[in-house]
C-alpha positions, 0 to 999 in steps of 0.5 A: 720380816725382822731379823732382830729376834733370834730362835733363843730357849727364852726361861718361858719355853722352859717353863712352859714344857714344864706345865707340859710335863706335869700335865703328862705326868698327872693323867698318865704316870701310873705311879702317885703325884706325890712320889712323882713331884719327889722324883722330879725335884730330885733330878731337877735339884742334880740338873741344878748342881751340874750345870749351876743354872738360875735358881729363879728359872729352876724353882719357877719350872718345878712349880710350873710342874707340881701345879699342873700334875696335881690338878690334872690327877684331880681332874682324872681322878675317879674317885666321887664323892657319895652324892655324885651323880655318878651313883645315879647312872644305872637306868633308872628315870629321874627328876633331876633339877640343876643350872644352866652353866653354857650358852647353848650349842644349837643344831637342826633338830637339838640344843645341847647344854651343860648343866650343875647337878643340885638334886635328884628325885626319884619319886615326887617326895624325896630330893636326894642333894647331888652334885656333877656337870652334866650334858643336857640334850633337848631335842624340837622339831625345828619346823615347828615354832622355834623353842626358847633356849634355856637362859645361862644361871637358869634353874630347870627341872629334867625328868630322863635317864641319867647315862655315863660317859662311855667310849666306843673302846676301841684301840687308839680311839678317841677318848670321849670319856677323858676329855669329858672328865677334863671338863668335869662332866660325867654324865648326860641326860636328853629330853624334849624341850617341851618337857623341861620345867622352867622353876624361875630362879635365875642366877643374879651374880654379875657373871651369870647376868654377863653371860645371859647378856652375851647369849641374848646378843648371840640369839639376836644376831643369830636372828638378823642373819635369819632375816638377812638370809631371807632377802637373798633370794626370793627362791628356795634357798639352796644348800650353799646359801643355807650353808653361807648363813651357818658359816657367816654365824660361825665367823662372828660368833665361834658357833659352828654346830649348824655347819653341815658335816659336808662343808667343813669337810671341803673346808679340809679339803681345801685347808681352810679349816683354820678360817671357821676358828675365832682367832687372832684374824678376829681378835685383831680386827675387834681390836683395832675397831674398838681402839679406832673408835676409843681414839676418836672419841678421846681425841676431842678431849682436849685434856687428853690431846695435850698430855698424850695419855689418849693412845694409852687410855684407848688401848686399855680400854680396848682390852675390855671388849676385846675381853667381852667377844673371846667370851663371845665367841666360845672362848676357845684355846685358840681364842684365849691364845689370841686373847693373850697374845694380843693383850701382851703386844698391847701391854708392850705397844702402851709400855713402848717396850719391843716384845719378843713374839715367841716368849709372848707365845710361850707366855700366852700357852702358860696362861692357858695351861694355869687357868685350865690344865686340859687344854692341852689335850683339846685339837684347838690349842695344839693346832693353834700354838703349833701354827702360830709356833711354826709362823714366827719361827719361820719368819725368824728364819728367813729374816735371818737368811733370805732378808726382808724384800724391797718392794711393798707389794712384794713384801706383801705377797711374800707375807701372804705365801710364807704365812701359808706355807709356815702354819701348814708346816706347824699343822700338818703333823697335828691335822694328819693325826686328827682328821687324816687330811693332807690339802694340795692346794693351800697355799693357792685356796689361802691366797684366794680366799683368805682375803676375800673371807677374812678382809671382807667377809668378817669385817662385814659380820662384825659390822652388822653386829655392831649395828644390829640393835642402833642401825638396823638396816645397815646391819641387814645390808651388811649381812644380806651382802656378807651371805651373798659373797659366802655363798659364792665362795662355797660353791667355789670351795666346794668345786676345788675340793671336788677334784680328787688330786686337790686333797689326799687321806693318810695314814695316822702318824705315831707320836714318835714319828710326830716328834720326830717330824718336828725336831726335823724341823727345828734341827734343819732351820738351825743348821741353815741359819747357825751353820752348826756341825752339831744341828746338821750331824743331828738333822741326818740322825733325825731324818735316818730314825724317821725312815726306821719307824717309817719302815718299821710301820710299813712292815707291820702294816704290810706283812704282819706274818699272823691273822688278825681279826678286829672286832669293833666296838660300834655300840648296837651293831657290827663291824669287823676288820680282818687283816691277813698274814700277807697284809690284805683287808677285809671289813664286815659291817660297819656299824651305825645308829638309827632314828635320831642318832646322827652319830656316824660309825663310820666317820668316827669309829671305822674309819680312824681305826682303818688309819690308825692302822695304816689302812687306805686300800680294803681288798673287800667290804662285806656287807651281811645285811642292810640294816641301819646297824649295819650299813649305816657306816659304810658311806664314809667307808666308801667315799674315803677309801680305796675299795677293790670289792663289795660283798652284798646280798640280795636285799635292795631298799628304796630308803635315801640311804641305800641310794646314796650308798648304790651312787657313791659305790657307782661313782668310785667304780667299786666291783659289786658282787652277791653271792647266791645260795651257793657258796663263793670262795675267794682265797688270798694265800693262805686265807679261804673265805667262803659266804653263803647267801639265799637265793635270789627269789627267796623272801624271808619272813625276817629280813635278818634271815637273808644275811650273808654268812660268812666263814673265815679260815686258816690252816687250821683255825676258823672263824663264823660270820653269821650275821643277824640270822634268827632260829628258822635260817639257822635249822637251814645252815645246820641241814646244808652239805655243802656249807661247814659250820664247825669253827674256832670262834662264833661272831654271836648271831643278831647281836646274842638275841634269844631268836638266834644261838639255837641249841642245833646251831651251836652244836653245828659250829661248837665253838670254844668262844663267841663274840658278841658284838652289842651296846652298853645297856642297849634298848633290846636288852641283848645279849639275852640270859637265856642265850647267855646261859646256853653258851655257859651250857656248853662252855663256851668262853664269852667276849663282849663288846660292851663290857670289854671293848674290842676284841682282838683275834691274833692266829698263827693258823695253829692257835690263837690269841684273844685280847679285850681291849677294856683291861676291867 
């Protein structure tokens, strides 16, 4: 622990929160870059003259500020030019040629690559030149013959649809269509790899050949690991064993798509999430065996030796393959900040120059952010800097206060401990924000663990990489042990995780209360460290605004004092979620894909909507019917949340699916209850809800027919769930007594289909508005013009998923409100 370097605002830090500013600036102030950057340099030239400070600093943070928003406007820009593959995302089938520009991504049954449009036909005679970056998925049979994957630099011809970027446009979700649009993609296309026509033109330039060389390197030792695995075991390879070999690929060469969604979660749980990024554990273990084997080389130079020129040499030579596996391994933010960072202690160590490690981080995040303005938005580089941040600091701290402790071993483990505990002070803002996880166990899974993977493990991975091609079999032994090890560690990992007190879901937190968490921080360590009135004064202040919004969140979530109804935009299929006046939880559906998809609604839709909006606890699941479109989320709805009730109808399926669901229902004791053709109602004050189901006995010629119908009311505004029923189940509602149809607002039967939305059945409900809830460009082609015709017929005011987003419901019990989230 040094105590030398002091918390000081280094002119780097100013900079850097200038490329940060312009970074904001640049995707989120509505107003032109031009007037913006004049603005700026005004009040930065008023800051200037008020308080003198250094020129150099100042004209350093306005350029810092103009780059970065300039090109972040152009990177947020819509505004294509004629070719651009853009104007070519309207359904039709095209034969589309372009370059590989990625090493590929490789899953269970696809890989993914992103490819450089050149052109585009749609006929055998005409090429139209186009540019754009497109997402290439091709899907293969993974228990068939491995497909060769597709070369970096390559040209290939694709014939498929040409799909825009959309998002699932829901409030505060994830903005795909954004972070696509960072990388300049605007588009995707998806073929089987049988399809794909391979032109034999390769890129010839040194870059493209480096490239090809790093991926055939991954695909070779991605194959050893293959050969290694096969020898641990001469069974059937179980879960933990298969998963040992995805992770082990994972740790040497940063690729982590094979890595079962159910492993990374007992990672998160575990707060191990860290230890599956390449960073500067990696980085500093390449670099020290590069530069052990430089040493040993150049020391049996004699000229070398005798001027002292060999510890330099090496270390600039050990930039060049440290260099090499950053773009090995992905070259992720938090690989480039390890990169840097390790360059410039380098840099220092060869100059014999003490350097300061926070302006060295400040240093690295500004490279990052020159070379490639929307890192700052990806989850690698704020976790990354925030972690490593929060580490340093904290060390400067007890530096500073407690001093360094005597005993090596000591000194040792303290290091261990207060590395833990610092890079989980730094993360947690940033991990409750993105994956709404808070890890019990930590420290104690760190200290366990973080040798054993990080100092034997990966050590060993690198090993056998370095000697897969010269030694063979030692690389194969390495590997055999390495995937032997991991796996014990898995099934320890997936034991601790198993406990539900050893990891917590919360709520996710609002930017304010993020930075306000953070100032809370930084105020507190400098008032214990400087003694300052101002610092304490100011940590007080911090901590009472913290319980405002705290507070404030609270009674939003708890007591909203109106009705709210959220329908959810989740592609073809439904979900709803129904939040009442005294703050109870409803959820109808929850959406989900079928066939190939393994896109999960519930995981990356419903259920961050759920924490956005504070939600842990649904008072009641209703589940209309089980079709995959449907249930399909309900899984991690129920795995992750607090479920008092579930509402289901008769319907039961011998599918893994629904079995899975049944056990995990079974396990977490939720109340399952299947209402019969007689109405149930439950109330919760104000709010009446009443579903109607069929009798137990009947069978419908259509399985949507039996869907559970639903009716929302309060006071006097009311609300019909009907699920996917078709015409027949319709003339049967119309002709029931003891059942009102009549509502404020329809949820569209079966998505807008023209089976559904019969003439008798909208007289029966006579709705001043529907909601359809349907897919953008969707295979079935709903809703349908007829039933759209029909509403228009009886006026009826028409929201849809697809084009508006969600839509949100808002009633007092007297009138209500409607907002679509899509403002266009």
């Amino acid at each position: 622990m040094n105590t030398r370097h002091k918390l000081t605002l280094a002119p780097m830090l100013f900079v850097l929160l200038s490329f940060i500013a312009g970074d904001l600036a640049g995707c989120c102030i509505p107003v032109p870059p031009r007037i913006c950057y004049i603005a700026v340099c005004l009040l930065a030239a008023i800051v200037f003259m008020l308080s003198k400070r250094d020129k150099f600093i100042l004209l350093s943070c306005l350029a810092a500020f103009g780059l970065t928003m300039f090109r972040m406007a152009g990177l947020c820009s819509s505004d294509y030019s004629d070719p651009h593959i853009v104007k070519f995302c309207n359904g039709e089938t095209y034969r589309i040629s372009g370059i590989i520009n990625s090493i590929p991504k490789k899953y269970q049954n696809k890989t993914r690559y992103t490819m450089d449009c050149t052109g585009i036909c749609a006929d055998n005679t005409v090429v139209t030149p186009a540019e754009g970056k497109l997402i290439l998925t091709l899907y293969h049979d993974a228990n068939t013959q491995p497909v060769p994957s597709l070369l970096f630099g390559e040209h290939i011809i694709v014939t498929s649809k040409i799909r825009a970027i959309r998002n699932f446009s829901n409030p505060g979700g994830y903005d795909y269509e954004f972070r696509m649009r960072l990388r300049g993609i605007t588009g995707s296309i998806y073929a089987n790899s049988h399809t794909i026509v391979r032109t034999g033109k390769v890129d010839s330039s040194s870059f493209a050949r480096g490239m090809r060389f790093l991926q055939r390197t991954q695909d070779r030792f991605s194959n050893h690991v293959a050969n290694a695995a096969k020898n641990t075991d001469d069974r059937q390879p179980d879960f933990f064993s298969n998963q040992a070999r995805a992770v082990l690929t994972a740790l040497v060469t940063g690729q982590k798509e094979m890595i079962h969604e159910k492993t990374r979660d007992n990672f998160s749980k575990a707060g191990l999430s860290h230890v599956l990024a390449v960073s500067g554990l990696h980085m500093s273990l390449v670099g020290l065996g590069f530069f052990s084997i430089f040493i040993f080389i150049l020391n049996r130079q004699p000229s070398y030796v005798i001027t002292g020129r060999a510890k330099k040499t090496a270390g600039i030579l050990t930039l060049l393959p440290l260099t090499a596996y950053a773009f090995f391994a992905g070259f992720s933010p938090s690989t480039q900040r390890a990169l840097i960072m390790t360059a410039v202690f380098l840099t220092a160590f060869l100059m014999e120059k003490e350097k300061d490690p926070l302006n060295t981080l400040y240093v690295a995040a500004s490279l990052i952010l020159i070379i490639n303005p929307g890192a700052l938005f990806s989850i690698s580089f704020q976790l990354s800097f925030a972690c490593v941040f929060f580490i340093i600091s904290g060390f400067i701290f007890l530096g500073r206060t407690l001093g360094t402790p005597g005993n090596k071993w000591i000194k040792r483990i303290s290091l261990m401990i207060f590395t833990t505990v610092f890079a989980g002070i730094g993360a947690a803002p940033v991990t409750a924000f993105y994956f709404n996880m808070f890890p019990m166990v930590q420290v104690g899974t760190n200290l366990i663990m973080i040798p054993v993977i990080g100092f034997l493990c990966l050590p060993l991975g690198l090993a056998g990489l370095m000697f897969m091609d010269f030694l063979p079999g030692l690389s194969r032994l390495f590997l055999t042990l390495d995937i032997h090890m991991l796996s014990y560690c898995l099934r320890a990992i997936h034991w601790i995780a198993g406990f539900d007190w050893t990891w917590a879901r919360v709520v996710t937190p609002r930017p304010i209360e993020i930075i306000i968490y953070y100032a809370l921080i930084l105020c507190l360590g400098l008032a214990i460290m400087e003694k300052n009135k101002a610092f304490i004064y100011l940590t007080f202040l911090l901590a009472a605004a913290g319980m405002v919004s705290l507070g404030q969140g609270m009674l939003k979530r708890f007591y909203p004092g109106k009705l709210v109804v959220h329908t959810l935009d989740v592609g073809q299929g439904n979900a709803a979620v129904i939040i009442a006046p005294d703050g109870k939880t409803l959820l109808i559906d929850a959406g989900g894909f079928s066939g190939r998809s393994s896109f999960d609604t519930g995981r990356y839709i419903v259920g961050p909507f759920l924490w956005k909006n504070w939600i842990l606890t649904l008072d009641a699941v209703i589940l209309t019917h089980p079709d995959c479109d449907h249930i399909n989320g309900l899984d991690f709805i129920f795995e992750n949340f607090r479920v008092r009730q579930w509402i289901k109808n008769h319907d039961t399926f011998s599918s893994v699916f629904f079995k899975n669901i049944m056990r995990t229902a079974e396990k977490k004791g939720i109340k399952i209850h299947v209402p019969d053709s007689d109405p149930s109602r439950f109330s919760w004050n104000q709010v009446k809800i009443s579903i109607l189901g069929r009798k137990s006995g009947a069978i419908a010629d259509n399985r949507n027919n039996n869907s559970l119908v639903i009716r929302l009311d309060f006071l006097s505004f009311s609300m019909l769930f009907p699920g996917d029923i078709e015409g027949k189940r319709e003339r049967e509602l119309a002709h029931t007594k003891n059942f009102s149809l009549k509502a404020d607002l329809l949820m569209a039967p079966h998505h807008g289909s023209c089976s559904s939305s019969s003439k008798i059945f909208l007289d029966k409900v006579s709705p001043a508005g529907v909601v359809i809830s349907c897919g953008y460009m969707n295979r079935h082609k709903f809703p349908c013009r007829t039933v759209l015709q029909r509403y228009r017929q009886n006026r009826i005011m028409v929201f849809r998923t697809d084009l508006m987003g969600a839509v949100t419901l808002q009633s007092d019990g007297f009138g209500y409100t409607i907002k679509a989230h899509r403002k266009n």
